[in-house]
C-alpha positions, 0 to 999 in steps of 0.5 A, a space after each residue: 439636910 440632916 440624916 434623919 433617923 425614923 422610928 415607928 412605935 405601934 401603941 394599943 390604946 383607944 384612949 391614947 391621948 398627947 401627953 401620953 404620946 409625948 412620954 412614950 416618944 421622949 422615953 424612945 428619944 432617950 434610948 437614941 440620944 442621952 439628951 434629946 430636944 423635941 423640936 416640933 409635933 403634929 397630931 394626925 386626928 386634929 391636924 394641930 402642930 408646933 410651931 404653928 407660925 408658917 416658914 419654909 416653902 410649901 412643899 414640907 408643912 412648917 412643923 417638919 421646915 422648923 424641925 429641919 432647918 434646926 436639925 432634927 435628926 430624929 423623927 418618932 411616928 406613932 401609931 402611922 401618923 397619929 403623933 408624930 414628934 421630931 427631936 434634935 439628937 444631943 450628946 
């Protein structure tokens, strides 16, 4: 398995909504890698996730089996679960 790098980012934002925590999380990427590839997401509030098609076992939800199994290595946590966005670091 891939040594993953995790990074927490706190944003003050009632109104925060997933386009706006995809940037704030690719901005972030890109301060780690130059060209970073989002491979999964989740969002905590909804439940909602990408992939959405079921792979792996079940002890990991797909999303993080998918991510995994193509190296993510590059985990970006907002707000303790609210989104969470995993990237496979490229050069």
């Amino acid at each position: 398995m891939t040594q993953q790098n995790h990074i927490k980012i706190q944003v003050d934002d009632k109104n925060l909504d997933f386009i706006q925590a995809k940037d704030i999380a690719k901005q972030k990427a890109k301060t780690i890698c130059a060209d970073p590839m989002l491979l999964s997401w989740y969002q905590g509030k909804t439940g909602e996730s990408y992939p959405k098609f079921e792979c792996g076992s079940r002890d990991k939800p797909p999303w993080v089996v998918f991510a995994e199994a193509r190296g993510g290595d590059l985990v970006i946590d907002i707000n303790q679960g609210e989104f969470i966005f995993m990237y496979l670091s490229l050069p």
